[in-house]
C-alpha positions in Angstrom: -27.5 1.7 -99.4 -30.0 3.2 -97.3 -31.2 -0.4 -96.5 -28.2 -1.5 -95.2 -27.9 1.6 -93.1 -31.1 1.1 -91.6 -30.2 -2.8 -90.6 -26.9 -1.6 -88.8 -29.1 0.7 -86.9 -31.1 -1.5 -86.1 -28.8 -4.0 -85.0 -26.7 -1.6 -83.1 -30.0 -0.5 -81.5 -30.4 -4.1 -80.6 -26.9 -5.0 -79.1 -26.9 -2.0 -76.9 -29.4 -2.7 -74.6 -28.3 -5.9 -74.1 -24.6 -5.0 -73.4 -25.6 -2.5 -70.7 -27.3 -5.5 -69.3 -24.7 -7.7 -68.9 -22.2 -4.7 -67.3 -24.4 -3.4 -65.0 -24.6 -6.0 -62.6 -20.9 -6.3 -62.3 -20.7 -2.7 -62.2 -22.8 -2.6 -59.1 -20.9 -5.5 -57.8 -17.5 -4.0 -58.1 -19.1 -1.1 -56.5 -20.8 -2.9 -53.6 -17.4 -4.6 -53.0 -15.1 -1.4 -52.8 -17.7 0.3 -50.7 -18.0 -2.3 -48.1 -14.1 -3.0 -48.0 -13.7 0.6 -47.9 -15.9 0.8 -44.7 -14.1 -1.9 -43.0 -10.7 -0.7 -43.5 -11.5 2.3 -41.5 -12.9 0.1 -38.9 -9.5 -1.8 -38.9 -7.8 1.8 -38.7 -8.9 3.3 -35.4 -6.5 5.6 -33.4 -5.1 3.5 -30.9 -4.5 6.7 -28.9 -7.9 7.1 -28.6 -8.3 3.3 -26.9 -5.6 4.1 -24.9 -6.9 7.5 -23.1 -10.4 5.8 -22.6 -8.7 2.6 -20.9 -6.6 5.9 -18.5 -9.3 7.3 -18.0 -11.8 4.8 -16.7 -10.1 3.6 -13.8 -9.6 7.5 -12.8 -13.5 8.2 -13.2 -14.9 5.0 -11.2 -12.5 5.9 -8.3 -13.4 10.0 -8.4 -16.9 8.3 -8.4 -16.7 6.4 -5.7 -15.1 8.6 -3.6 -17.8 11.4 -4.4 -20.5 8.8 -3.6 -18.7 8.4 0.0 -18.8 12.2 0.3 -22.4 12.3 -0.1 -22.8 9.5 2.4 -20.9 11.2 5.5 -23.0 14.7 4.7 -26.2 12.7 4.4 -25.4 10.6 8.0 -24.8 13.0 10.7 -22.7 15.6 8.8 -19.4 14.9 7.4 -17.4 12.8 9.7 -14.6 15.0 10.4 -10.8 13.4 11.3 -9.6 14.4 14.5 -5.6 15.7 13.1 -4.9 17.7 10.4 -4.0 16.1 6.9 -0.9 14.8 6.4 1.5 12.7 4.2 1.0 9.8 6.9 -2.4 7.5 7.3 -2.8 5.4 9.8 -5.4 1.7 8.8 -6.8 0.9 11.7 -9.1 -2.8 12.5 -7.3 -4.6 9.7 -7.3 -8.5 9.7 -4.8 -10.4 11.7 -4.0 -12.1 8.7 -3.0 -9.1 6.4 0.1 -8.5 4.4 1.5 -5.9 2.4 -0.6 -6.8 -0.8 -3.5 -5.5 0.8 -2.4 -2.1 1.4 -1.3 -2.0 -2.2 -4.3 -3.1 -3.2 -6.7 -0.5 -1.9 -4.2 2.2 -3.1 -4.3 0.7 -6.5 -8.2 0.9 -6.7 -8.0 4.2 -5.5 -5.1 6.1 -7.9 -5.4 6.2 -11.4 -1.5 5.4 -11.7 -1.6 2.6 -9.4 0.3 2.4 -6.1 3.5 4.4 -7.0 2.1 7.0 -4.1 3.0 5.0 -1.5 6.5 5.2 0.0 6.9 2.5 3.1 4.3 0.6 5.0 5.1 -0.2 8.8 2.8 -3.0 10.2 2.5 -2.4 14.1 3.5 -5.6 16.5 3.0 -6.3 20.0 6.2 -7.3 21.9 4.8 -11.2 21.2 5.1 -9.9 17.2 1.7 -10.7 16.4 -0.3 -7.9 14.4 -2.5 -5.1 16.2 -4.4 -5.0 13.2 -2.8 -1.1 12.4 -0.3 0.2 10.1 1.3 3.6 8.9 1.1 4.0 5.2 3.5 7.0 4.6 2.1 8.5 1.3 4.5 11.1 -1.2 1.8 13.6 -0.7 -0.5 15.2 1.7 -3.2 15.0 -1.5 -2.0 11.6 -2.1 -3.0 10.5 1.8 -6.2 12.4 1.4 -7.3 10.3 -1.5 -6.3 7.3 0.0 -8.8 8.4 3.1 -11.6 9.8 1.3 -11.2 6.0 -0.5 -10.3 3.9 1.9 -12.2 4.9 4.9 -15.2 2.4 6.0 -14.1 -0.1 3.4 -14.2 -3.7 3.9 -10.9 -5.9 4.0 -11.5 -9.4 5.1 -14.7 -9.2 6.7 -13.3 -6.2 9.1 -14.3 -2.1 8.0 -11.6 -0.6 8.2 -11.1 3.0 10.0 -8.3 5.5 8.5 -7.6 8.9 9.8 -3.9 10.7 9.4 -1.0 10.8 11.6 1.7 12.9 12.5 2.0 16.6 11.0 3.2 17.8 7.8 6.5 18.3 9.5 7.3 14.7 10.4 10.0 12.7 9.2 9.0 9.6 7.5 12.9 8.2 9.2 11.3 9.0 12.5 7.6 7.2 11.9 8.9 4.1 10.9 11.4 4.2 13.7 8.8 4.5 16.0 6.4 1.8 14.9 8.7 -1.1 13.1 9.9 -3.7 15.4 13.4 -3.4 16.1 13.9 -7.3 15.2 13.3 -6.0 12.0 15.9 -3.6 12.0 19.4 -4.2 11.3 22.2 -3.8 13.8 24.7 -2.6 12.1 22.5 -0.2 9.6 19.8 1.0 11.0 18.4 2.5 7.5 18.3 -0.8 6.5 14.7 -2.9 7.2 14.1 -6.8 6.4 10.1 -6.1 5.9 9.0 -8.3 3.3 12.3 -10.8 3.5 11.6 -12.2 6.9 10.1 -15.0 8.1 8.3 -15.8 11.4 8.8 -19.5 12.5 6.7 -20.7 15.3 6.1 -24.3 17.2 10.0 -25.7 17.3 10.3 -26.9 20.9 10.9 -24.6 24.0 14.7 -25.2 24.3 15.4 -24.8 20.8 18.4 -22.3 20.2 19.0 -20.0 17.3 21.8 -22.3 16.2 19.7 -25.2 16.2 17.8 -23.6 14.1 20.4 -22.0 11.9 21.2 -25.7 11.4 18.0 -27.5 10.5 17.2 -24.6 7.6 21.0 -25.2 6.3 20.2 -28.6 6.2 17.3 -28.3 4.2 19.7 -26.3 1.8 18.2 -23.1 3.0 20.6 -20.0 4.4 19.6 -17.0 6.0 21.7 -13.7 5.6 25.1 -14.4 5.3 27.6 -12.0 7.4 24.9 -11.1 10.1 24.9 -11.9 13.7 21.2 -11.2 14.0 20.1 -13.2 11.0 18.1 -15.7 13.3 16.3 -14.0 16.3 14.4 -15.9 19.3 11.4 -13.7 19.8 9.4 -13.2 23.1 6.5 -15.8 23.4 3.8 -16.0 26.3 5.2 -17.4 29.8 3.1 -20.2 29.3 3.9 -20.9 26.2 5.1 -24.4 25.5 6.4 -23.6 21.7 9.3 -21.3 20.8 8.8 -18.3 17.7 11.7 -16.8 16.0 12.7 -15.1 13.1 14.7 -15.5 10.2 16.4 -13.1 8.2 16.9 -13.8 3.9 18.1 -12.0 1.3 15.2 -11.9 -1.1 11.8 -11.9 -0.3 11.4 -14.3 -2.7 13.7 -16.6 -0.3 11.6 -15.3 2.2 8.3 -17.0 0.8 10.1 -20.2 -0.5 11.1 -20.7 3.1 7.4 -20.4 3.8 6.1 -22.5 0.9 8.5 -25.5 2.2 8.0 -25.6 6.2 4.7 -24.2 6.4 2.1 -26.8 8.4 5.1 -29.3 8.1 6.1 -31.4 11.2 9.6 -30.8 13.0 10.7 -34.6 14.5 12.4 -34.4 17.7 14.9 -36.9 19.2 14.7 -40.8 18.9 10.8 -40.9 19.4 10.5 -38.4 16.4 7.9 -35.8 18.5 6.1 -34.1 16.6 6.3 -30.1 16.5 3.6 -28.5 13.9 5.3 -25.8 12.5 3.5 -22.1 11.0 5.4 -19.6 8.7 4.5 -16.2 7.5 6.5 -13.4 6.3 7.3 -10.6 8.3 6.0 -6.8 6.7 
C-alpha cells in the first residue's frame, strides 16, 4: 500500500507542473487580449460633447486672438487709433475692391464671430449715378457689440489686394429704414413697395448698342427663355452711362437670385449680333448687391 501511495504522489507531483505550463500561457493571452480590447473600447467611446465644445470653441479663440493682437498693434504704433463717431450698430467698409460682392462682407464677419454671420442684418453697396461701386458699403450689424467686433476685426485687413478702413456710422438712434434709404440706389428699389429691395436678384447688363430700348431688351432675354419680374413696370431699367459713351447699361430685375446669376452665367462675355451685318456688341453681367 504505502508503495503505491508514494507512486501516485509522485506522479501527481509530476503532472502538476506540467499542467500549469500548458495554462499559463493561454492565461496570459486571454488576459493580454481583454486588456488591450478593453483599452480600445474606451478609445472608441469618447464623449462626443466634448469634440463638439472644442470644435466651438476654437474658431471663438483664434478670432479673440487676433483681434487682441490688433489691439496691441494700434497701442504700440502711435497710441490706439481712435474712430472719429461714437460706436454704433452701423459700420461703414471703406477702399473695398471694385469687384466685390456680398460674399465678401459675409466672409470677414464669419472669420470674425464665433456663430458665423447671423450678426449682420442688410448690407447697402454705395453707387455713383453711373452705378459703378465707390468701393464703400454700410453693414448694419444687430448690435452695437456686434459692429465693434466686426471693427476691432476688420479694420486694416486686406480684401483683394486693397486694406480696408472701417469706422461706424450714424448714432445709436438711427433707423436702419432710413440708412439704407439713403445709400441704396433707388433702381434698386421697388415702385410700388418701397420696403421691398432687388439686391442680390439684379443684374447689370452693359455693351447692347446706344439706341437699344428696354423692350428690346425685354425681348432678346424672353427669347433666350429668360423673364424678368413678372407684373412690374420697372423690371428692366436704362441706367445713366457717360455722355460719351457709345454702349448702353441697364438693369434687370428677377425673381431669385439664383435667376439673377444664371442670367449672368449665360450672357456674360457673350456677343450680342446686330442687324444684317451681325455687329458685334461684347456684353458684361454682374449682379447687383
Amino acid at each position: 500500500m504505502a508503495t503505491t501511495r508514494q507512486l501516485l504522489t509522485r506522479t501527481v507531483q509530476q503532472r502538476g507542473p506540467v499542467s500549469t505550463k500548458l495554462f499559463r500561457p493561454l492565461a496570459l493571452s486571454q488576459r493580454s487580449l481583454f486588456h488591450t480590447s478593453f483599452v480600445n473600447s474606451n478609445k472608441e467611446q469618447q464623449p462626443q460633447q466634448q469634440q463638439q465644445q472644442q470644435n466651438s470653441h476654437f474658431a471663438e479663440v483664434l478670432a479673440n486672438k487676433f483681434i487682441g493682437q490688433v489691439r496691441k498693434q494700434r497701442q504700440i504704433g502711435h497710441g490706439a487709433e481712435q474712430h472719429s463717431t461714437e460706436p454704433s450698430q452701423y459700420v461703414r467698409i471703406k477702399y473695398l475692391p471694385r469687384t466685390v460682392t456680398l460674399e465678401d462682407v459675409h466672409k470677414l464677419a464669419r472669420e470674425a464671430f464665433p456663430n458665423g454671420d447671423k450678426q449682420i442684418l442688410n448690407v447697402v453697396f454705395e453707387r455713383t449715378d453711373e452705378f459703378n461701386m465707390t468701393g464703400r458699403c454700410i453693414v448694419c450689424m444687430s448690435s452695437i457689440d456686434d459692429a465693434r467686433r466686426l471693427v476691432e476685426y476688420g479694420h486694416h485687413r486686406t480684401l483683394g489686394g486693397n486694406v480696408l478702413n472701417m469706422d461706424y456710422y450714424g448714432t445709436k438712434k438711427t433707423d436702419i429704414v432710413k440708412v439704407i434709404n439713403k445709400f441704396r440706389r433707388p433702381e434698386l428699389v421697388s415702385m410700388h413697395d418701397a420696403a421691398r429691395d432687388f439686391s442680390g436678384r439684379s443684374v447689370i447688363i452693359s455693351g447692347f448698342p446706344s439706341k437699344t430700348t428696354t423692350e428690346n431688351v425685354l425681348g432678346f432675354l424672353r427669347s433666350k427663355n429668360f423673364f424678368p419680374l413678372e407684373g412690374a413696370p420697372d423690371n428692366v431699367v436704362r441706367l445713366k452711362t457717360k455722355s460719351q459713351a457709345t454702349v448702353s447699361k441697364f438693369l434687370v430685375k428677377f425673381d431669385s437670385e439664383s435667376e439673377a446669376w444664371r442670367c449672368v452665367r449665360k450672357f456674360h462675355n457673350t456677343d450680342f449680333l446686330l442687324g444684317i451685318r451681325k455687329l458685334e456688341f461684347p456684353l458684361q453681367l454682374r449682379v447687383a448687391y
